[in-house]
C-alpha positions as CSV (number, residue, x, y, z in Angstrom):
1,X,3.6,48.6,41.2
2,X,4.4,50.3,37.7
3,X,2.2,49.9,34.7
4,X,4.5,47.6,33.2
5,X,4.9,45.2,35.9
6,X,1.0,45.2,36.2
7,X,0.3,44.4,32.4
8,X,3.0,41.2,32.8
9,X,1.0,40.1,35.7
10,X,-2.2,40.5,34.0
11,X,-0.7,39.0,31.2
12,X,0.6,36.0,32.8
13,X,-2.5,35.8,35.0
14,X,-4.2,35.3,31.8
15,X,-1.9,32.7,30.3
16,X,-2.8,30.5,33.6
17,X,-6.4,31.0,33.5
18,X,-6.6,29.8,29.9
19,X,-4.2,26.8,30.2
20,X,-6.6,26.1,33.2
21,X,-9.8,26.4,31.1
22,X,-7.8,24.2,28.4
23,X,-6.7,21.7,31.0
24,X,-10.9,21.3,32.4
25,X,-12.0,21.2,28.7
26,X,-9.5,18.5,27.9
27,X,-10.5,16.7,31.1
28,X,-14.0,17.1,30.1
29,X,-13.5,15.7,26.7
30,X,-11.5,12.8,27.9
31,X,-13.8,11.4,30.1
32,X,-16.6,12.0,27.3
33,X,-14.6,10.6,24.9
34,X,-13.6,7.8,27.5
35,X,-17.3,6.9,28.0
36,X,-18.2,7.0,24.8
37,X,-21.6,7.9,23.3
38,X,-25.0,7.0,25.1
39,X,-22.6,5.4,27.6
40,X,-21.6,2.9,25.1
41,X,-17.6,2.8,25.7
42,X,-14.9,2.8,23.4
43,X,-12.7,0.3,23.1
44,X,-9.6,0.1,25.7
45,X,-6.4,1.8,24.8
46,X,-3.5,3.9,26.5
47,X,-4.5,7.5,28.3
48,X,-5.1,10.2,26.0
49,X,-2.4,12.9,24.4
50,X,-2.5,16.4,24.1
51,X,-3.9,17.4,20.8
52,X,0.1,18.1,19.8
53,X,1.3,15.2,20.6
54,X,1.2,12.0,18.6
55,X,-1.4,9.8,19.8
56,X,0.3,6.9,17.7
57,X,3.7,5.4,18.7
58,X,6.3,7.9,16.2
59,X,8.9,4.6,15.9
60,X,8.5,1.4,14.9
61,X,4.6,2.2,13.9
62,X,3.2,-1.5,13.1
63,X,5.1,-3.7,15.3
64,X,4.4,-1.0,18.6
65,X,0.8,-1.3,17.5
66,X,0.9,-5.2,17.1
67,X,2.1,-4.9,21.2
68,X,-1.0,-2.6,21.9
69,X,-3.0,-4.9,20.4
70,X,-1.6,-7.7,22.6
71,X,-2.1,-5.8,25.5
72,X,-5.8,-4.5,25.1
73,X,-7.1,-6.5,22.4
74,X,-7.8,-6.8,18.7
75,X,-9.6,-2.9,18.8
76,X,-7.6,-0.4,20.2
77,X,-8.2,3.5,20.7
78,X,-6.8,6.2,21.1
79,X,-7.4,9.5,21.9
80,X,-5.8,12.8,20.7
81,X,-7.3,15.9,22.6
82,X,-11.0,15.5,21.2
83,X,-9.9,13.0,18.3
84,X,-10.2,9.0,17.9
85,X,-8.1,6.9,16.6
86,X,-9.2,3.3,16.6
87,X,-6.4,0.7,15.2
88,X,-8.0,-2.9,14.5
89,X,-5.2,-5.7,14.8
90,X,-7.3,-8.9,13.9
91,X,-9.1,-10.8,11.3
92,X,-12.4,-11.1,12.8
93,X,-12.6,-7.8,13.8
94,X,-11.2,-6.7,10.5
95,X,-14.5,-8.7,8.9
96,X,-16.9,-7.4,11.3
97,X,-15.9,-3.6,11.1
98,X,-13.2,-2.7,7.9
99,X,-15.7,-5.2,5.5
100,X,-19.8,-5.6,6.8
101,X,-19.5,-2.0,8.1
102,X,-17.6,-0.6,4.8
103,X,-20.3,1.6,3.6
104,X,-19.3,3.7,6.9
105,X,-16.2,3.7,6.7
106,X,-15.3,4.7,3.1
107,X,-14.5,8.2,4.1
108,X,-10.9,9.7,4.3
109,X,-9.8,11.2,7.7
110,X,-9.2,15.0,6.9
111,X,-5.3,15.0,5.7
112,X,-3.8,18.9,5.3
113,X,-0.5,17.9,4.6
114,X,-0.3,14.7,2.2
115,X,-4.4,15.2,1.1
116,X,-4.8,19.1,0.4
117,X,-1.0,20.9,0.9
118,X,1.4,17.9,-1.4
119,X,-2.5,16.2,-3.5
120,X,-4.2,19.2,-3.6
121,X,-7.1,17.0,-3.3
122,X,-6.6,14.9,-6.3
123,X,-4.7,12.0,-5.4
124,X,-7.3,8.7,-5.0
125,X,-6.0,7.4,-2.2
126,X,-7.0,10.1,-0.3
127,X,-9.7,11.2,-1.1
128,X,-12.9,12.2,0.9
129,X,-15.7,10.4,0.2
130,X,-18.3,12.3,-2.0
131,X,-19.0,13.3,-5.5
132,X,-15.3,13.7,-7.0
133,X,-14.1,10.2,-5.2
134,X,-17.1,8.3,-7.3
135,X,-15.9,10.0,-10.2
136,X,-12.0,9.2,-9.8
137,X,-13.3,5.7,-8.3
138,X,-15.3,4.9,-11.5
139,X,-13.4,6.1,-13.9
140,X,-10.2,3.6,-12.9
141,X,-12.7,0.8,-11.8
142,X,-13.8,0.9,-15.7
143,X,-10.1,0.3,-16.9
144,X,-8.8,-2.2,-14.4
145,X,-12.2,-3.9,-13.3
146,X,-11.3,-8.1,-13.5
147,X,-12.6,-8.7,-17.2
148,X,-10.2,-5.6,-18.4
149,X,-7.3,-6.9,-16.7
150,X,-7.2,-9.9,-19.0
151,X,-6.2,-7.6,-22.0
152,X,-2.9,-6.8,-20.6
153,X,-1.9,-10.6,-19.8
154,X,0.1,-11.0,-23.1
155,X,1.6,-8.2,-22.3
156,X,2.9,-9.0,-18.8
157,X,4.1,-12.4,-19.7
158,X,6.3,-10.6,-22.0
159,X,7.8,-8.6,-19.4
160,X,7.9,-11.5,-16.5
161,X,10.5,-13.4,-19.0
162,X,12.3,-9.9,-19.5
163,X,12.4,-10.2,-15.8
164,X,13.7,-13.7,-15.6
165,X,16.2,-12.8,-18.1
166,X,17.7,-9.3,-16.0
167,X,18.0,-12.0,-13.1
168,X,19.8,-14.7,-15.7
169,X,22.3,-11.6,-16.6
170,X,22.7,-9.7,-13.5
171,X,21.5,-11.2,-10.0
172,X,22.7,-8.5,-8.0
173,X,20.1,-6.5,-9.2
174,X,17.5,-8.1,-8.4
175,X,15.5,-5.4,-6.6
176,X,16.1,-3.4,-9.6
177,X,15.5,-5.8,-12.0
178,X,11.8,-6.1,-9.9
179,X,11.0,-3.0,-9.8
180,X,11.9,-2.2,-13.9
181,X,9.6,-5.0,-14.4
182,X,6.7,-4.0,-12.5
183,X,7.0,-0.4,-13.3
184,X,7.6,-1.8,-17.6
185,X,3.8,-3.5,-17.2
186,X,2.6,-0.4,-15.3
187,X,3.6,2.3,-17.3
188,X,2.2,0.7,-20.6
189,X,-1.2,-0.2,-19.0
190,X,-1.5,4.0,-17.6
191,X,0.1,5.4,-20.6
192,X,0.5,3.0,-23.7
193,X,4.5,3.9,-23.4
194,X,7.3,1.2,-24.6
195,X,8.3,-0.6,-21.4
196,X,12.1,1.0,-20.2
197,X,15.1,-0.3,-21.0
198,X,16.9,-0.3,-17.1
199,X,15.7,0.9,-13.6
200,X,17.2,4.2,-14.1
201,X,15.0,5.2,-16.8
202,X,14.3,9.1,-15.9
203,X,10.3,8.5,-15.9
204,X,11.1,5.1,-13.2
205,X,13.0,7.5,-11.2
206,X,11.0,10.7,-11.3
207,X,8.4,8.5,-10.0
208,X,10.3,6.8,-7.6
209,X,11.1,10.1,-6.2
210,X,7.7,11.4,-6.2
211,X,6.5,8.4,-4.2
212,X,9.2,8.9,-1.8
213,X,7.8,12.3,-0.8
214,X,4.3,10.7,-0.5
215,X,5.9,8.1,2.1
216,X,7.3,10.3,4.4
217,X,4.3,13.0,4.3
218,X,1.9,10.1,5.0
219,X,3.3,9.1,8.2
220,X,1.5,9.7,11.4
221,X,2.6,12.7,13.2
222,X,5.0,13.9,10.7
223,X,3.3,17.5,10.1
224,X,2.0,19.4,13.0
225,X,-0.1,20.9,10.5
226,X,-2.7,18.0,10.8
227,X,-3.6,18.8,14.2
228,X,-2.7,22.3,14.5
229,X,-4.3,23.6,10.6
230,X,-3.8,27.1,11.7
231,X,-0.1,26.5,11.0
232,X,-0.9,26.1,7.2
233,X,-1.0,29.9,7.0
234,X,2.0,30.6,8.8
235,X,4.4,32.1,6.0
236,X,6.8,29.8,5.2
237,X,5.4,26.8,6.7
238,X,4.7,24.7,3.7
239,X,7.4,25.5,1.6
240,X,8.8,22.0,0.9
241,X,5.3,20.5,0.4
242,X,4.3,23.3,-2.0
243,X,7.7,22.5,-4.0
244,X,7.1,18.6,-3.4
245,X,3.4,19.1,-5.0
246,X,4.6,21.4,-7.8
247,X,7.6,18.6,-8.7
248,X,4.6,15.7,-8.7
249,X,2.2,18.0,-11.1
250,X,4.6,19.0,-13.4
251,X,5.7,15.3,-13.7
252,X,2.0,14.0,-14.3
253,X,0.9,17.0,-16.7
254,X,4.0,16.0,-18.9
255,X,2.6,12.6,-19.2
256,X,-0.8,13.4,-19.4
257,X,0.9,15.6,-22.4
258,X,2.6,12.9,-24.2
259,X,-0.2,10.5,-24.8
260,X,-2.1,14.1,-25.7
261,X,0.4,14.7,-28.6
262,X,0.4,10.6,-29.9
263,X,-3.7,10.8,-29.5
264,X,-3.4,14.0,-32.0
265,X,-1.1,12.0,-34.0
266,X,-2.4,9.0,-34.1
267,X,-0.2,7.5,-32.7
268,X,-1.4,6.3,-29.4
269,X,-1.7,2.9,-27.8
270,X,-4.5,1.8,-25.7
271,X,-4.1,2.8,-22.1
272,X,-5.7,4.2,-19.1
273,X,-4.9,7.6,-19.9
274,X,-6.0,7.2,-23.5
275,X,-9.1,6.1,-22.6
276,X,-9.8,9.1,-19.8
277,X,-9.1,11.5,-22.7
278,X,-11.3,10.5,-25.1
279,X,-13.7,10.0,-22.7
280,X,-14.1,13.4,-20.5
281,X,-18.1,13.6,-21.0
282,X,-18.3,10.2,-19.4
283,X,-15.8,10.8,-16.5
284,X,-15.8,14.5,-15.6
285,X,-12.9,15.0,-14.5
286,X,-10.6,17.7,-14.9
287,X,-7.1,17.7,-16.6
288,X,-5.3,18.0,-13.8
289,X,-7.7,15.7,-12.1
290,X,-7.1,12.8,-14.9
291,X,-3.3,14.2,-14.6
292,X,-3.0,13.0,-10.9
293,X,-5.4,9.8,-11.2
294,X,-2.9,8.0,-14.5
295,X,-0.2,9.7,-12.2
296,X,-0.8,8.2,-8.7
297,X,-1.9,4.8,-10.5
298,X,1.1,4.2,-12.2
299,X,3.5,4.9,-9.1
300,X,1.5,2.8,-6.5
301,X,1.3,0.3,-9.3
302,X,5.2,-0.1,-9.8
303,X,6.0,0.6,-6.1
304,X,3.8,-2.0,-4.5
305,X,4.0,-4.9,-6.8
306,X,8.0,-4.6,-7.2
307,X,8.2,-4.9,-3.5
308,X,5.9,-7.5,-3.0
309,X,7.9,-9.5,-5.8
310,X,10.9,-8.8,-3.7
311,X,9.4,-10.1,-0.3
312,X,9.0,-13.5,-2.1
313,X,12.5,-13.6,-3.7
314,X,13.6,-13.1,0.1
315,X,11.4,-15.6,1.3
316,X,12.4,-18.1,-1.2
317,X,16.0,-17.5,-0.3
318,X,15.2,-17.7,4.1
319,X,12.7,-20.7,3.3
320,X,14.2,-23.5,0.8
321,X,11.9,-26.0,1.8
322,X,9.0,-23.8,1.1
323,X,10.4,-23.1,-2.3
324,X,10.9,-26.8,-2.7
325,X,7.3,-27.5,-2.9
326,X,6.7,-24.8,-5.7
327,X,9.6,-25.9,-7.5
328,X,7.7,-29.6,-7.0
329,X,4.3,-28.5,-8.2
330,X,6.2,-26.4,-11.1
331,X,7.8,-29.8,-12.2
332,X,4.9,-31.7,-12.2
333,X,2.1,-29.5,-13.4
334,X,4.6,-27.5,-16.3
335,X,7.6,-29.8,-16.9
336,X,10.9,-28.5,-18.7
337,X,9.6,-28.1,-22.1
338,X,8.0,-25.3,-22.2
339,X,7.6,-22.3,-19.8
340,X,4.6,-21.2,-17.2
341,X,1.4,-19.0,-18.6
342,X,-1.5,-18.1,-17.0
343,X,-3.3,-21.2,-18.1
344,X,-1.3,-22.8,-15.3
345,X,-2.6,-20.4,-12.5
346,X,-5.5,-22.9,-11.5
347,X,-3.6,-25.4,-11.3
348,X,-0.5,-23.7,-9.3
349,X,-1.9,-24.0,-5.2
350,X,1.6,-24.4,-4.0
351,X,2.4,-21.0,-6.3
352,X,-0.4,-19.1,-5.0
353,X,-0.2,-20.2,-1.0
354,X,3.4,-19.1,-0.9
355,X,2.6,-15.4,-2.6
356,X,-0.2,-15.4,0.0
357,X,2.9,-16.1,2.7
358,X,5.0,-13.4,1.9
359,X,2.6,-10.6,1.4
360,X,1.2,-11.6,5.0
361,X,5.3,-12.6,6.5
362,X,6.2,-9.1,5.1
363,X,2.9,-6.5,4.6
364,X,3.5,-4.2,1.8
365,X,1.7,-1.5,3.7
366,X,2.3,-2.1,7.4
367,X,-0.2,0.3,9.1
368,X,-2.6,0.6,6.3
369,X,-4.3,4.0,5.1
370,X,-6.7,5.8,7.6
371,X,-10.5,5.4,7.4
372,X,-12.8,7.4,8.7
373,X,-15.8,6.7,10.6
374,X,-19.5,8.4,9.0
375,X,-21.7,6.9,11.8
376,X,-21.2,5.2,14.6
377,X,-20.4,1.8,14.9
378,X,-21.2,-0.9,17.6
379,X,-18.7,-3.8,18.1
380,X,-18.5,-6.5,21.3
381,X,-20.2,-3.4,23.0
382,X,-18.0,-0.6,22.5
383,X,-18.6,2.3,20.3
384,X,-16.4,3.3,17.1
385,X,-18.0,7.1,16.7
386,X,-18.4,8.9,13.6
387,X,-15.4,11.0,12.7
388,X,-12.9,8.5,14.3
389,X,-10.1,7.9,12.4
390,X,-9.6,3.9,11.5
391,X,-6.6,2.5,10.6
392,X,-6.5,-1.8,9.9
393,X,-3.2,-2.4,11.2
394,X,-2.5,-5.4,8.6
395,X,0.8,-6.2,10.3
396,X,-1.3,-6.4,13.0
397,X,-4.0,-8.3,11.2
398,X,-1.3,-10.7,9.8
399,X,0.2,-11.9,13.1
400,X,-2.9,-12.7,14.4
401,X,-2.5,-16.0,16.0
402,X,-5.9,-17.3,16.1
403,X,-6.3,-16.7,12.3
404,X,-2.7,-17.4,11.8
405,X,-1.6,-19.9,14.6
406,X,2.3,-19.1,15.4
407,X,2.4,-16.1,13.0
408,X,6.1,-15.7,13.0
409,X,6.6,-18.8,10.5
410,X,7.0,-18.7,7.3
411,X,4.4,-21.2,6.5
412,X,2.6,-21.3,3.3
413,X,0.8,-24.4,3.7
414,X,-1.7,-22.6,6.1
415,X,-3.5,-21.2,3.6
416,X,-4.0,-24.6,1.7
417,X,-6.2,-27.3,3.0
418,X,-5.9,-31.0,3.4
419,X,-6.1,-31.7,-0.1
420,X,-4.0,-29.2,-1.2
421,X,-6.1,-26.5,-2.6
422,X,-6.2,-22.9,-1.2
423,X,-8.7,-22.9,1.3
424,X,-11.9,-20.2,0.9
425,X,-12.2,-19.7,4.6
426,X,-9.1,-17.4,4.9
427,X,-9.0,-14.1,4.1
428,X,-6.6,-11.7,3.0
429,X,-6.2,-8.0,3.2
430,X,-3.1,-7.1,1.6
431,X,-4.8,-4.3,-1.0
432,X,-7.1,-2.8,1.7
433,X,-10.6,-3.0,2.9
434,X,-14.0,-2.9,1.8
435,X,-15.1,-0.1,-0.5
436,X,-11.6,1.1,-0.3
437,X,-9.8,-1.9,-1.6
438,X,-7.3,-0.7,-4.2
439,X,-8.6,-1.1,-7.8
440,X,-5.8,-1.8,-9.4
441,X,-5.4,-5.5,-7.1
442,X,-6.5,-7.9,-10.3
443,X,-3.8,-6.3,-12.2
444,X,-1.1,-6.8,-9.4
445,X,-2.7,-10.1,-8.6
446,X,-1.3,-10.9,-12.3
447,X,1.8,-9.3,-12.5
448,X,2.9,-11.1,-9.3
449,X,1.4,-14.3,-10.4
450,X,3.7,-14.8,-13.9
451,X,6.4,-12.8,-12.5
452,X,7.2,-15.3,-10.0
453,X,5.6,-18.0,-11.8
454,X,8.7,-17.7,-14.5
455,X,11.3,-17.0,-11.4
456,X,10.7,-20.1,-9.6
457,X,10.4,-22.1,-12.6
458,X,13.8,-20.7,-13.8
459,X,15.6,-20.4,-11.0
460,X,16.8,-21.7,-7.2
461,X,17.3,-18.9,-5.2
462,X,19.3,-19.4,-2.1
463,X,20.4,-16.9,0.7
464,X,24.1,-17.0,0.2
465,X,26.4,-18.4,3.3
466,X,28.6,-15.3,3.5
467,X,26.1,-12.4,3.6
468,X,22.9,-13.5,5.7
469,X,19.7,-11.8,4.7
470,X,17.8,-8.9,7.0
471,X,14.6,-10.0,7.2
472,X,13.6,-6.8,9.2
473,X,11.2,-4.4,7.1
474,X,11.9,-0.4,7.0
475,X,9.7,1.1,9.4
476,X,7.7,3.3,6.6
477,X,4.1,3.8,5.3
478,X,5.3,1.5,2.1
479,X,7.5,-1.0,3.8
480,X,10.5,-1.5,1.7
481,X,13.2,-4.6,2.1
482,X,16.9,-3.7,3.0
483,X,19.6,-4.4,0.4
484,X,20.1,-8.2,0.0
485,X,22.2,-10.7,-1.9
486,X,21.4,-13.9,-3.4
487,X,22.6,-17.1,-5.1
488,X,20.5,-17.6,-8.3
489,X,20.5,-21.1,-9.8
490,X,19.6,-21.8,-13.1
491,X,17.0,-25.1,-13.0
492,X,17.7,-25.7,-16.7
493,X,20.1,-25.3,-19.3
494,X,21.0,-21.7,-19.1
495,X,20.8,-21.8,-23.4
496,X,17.7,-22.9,-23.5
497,X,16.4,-21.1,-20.9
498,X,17.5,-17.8,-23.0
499,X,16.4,-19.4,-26.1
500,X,12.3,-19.5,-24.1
501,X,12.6,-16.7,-22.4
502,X,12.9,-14.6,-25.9
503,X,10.9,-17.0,-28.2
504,X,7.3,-16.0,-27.7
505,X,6.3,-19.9,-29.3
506,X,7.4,-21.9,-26.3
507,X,5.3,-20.3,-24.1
């Protein structure tokens, strides 16, 4: 046999005996992985993946998971060569694990392409756990902690009947009109700016693009590089998430810039950003750290609260009989002379139990962001082990149907309690979980309150006969509603309804 022939048979040879080795490792590690640690199992789930392939289902993410979690219970794992991933699909288990176990499960999962190749590190929501997260954490915590949020309540009413009045001129905007207002209250609370004219403002939708990006790196399985890291430096591999990170750091520098410049000019409003810079002993953070922190707070600020503004318009529209009751309680409690504040908000159940609804009928953030374990954690006798990755599933969560008995209705009264107040015994998840609950919640909380407070005081909204509504939500990270039309109907005399909505007095 000639050399040549000899070396491709050694070669091959080779490339057998190591995919053999490979295949008894794997084997090895599943049925370790299977048996958990110190014999403690982990929880049930479908047969393990190659470390290549996607352990998750790549289609339909939360609803495919909400199946799993039928078929093998509220804890589910999977397994991904030597990985974990554990995917928690009810309320109690959500309370047991995501909330008294929080302190272990504050970390991040390691994330190469959304956390270090597109963040670089900085972006909050991803962060590891450790010294620079309790600096980024602290420093927006200061600014949007429960007490600070009341400063900005003037401020938001005053865009909520901006709001009402887009809707008054232009209905068929109303997704816009949402997300101009939610992205008006955001961008003067991060950087002190005037609140934009329109929805296509070129800050709104820079941003808008920016967050886009974020979506679709976020997504389980959609960059090899997260299992295979190697593949980072392979030239040319990260090409479009190098751009995609330069595009989001040149966009938060330049604000970060601006409210630089009216600080040296005294011209500056208070904001977040404001406060970081004339505060940098205090926070230590970087530029480009305090760049990316005002940066990543104001987009998931106007992205999450204009969609869950739009979830409720929807629901109004599919549900008249739900909206009925607010409209009932608005009538009674407010009356027609003057318009809803935040005074009202104790006294608005009806209000609050159906924003409660839609953000659990239609999660803003289907699948949740990943956890990851720091010790291991015992539950019904199975074994979540440290460095598992841990994702709440709060579609999941929000279809359970012992917390939530038929989950499929649209049903706001089961968070209110015979009496009619909202009952303290059910929880909700929609901005996260334990030490990782999103910081910015009391300000949203608000926003979403008077937003819809003045819409359904204003207005009937009804689905219109000649172009049904999809109800279905985008299978994405953020979920996001498909295009829909609506009959708005003023509830009072459309002059006078102008005439509140722009006289600060009848408030």
């Amino acid at each position: 046999m000639k050399l040549g022939a000899l070396i491709t048979v050694d070669y091959a040879a080779g490339v057998v005996a190591a995919a053999a080795v490979l295949a008894v490792l794997y084997k090895k590690s599943s049925f370790k992985l299977a048996n958990g640690k110190n014999g403690i199992p982990l929880p049930p789930g479908p047969p393990a993946r190659w470390f290549w392939s996607n352990a998750l289902p790549s289609v339909n993410i939360a609803r495919a998971l909400t199946d799993l979690v039928r078929e093998y219970g509220p804890v589910v794992s999977f397994r991904q060569g030597s990985q974990v991933i554990i995917v928690i699909g009810s309320v109690e288990a959500t309370t047991a694990i995501m909330e008294t176990e929080g302190k272990s499960l504050v970390d991040r999962p390691p994330s190469i392409a959304a956390g270090e190749m597109l963040s670089n590190g900085m972006r909050i929501v991803m962060a590891r756990s450790g010294e620079r997260f309790r600096r980024l954490r602290k420093a927006v915590h200061t600014h949007l902690q429960p007490k600070a949020a009341e400063a900005y309540k003037d401020m938001q009413h005053d865009n909520a009947s901006k709001f009402v009045l887009d809707i008054l001129n232009d209905p068929k905007n109303h997704k816009e009109h949402a997300a101009r207002y939610s992205a008006s209250v955001i961008l003067r609370v991060t950087y002190g700016k005037s609140t934009p004219t329109a929805y296509t403002d070129p800050e709104i939708v820079r941003i808008y693009k920016v967050l886009k990006h974020f979506e679709l790196v976020m997504r389980p399985g959609a960059y090899l590089v997260d299992r295979v890291p190697l593949l980072r430096y392979l030239p040319g591999y990260g090409k479009q998430l190098n751009e995609w990170h330069n595009e989001e750091l040149s966009l938060y520098r330049h604000q970060l810039g601006r409210v630089e410049r009216e600080i040296e000019q005294n011209k500056a409003g208070p904001s977040f950003t404001k406060t970081l810079l004339e505060n940098t002993e205090d926070h230590q953070l970087a530029t480009d750290e305090m760049a990316y922190l005002a940066g990543t707070l104001f987009g998931a600020g106007s992205d999450t609260t204009a969609i869950g503004i739009t979830t409720a318009i929807m629901a109004a529209a599919c549900h008249p009989l739900a909206q009925a009751k607010v409209h009932e309680e608005l009538d009674m409690i407010v009356g027609s002379d003057r318009a809803p504040t935040f005074k009202d908000s104790s006294l608005l159940p009806q209000l609050h139990a159906f924003i409660l609804e839609a953000l659990r009928w239609r999660p803003v953030i289907p699948i949740g962001f990943p956890h990851r374990a720091t010790q291991d954690i015992i539950w019904q006798g199975y074994c979540i082990p440290e460095g598992a990755t841990v994702y709440g599933c709060h579609w999941a969560i929000c279809r359970d149907p012992i917390a939530f008995p038929d989950p499929d209705k649209f049903d706001p009264q089961r968070w209110l309690d015979s009496e009619g107040r909202l009952k303290d015994n059910v929880k909700s998840f929609t901005f996260g979980f334990g030490r990782r609950v999103c910081p910015g919640r009391h300000l949203a909380d608000n926003s979403m309150f008077i937003g819809l407070a003045l819409l359904f005081w204003s207005f009937r909204i009804d689905q219109r006969p000649d172009a049904p509504i999809n109800t279905q939500a985008s299978d994405s990270i953020v979920s996001h509603t498909a295009p829909f039309e609506i009959n708005v109907v003023p509830r009072i005399d459309v002059a006078k309804l102008r005439e509140m909505m722009t006289d600060e007095s009848l408030y």
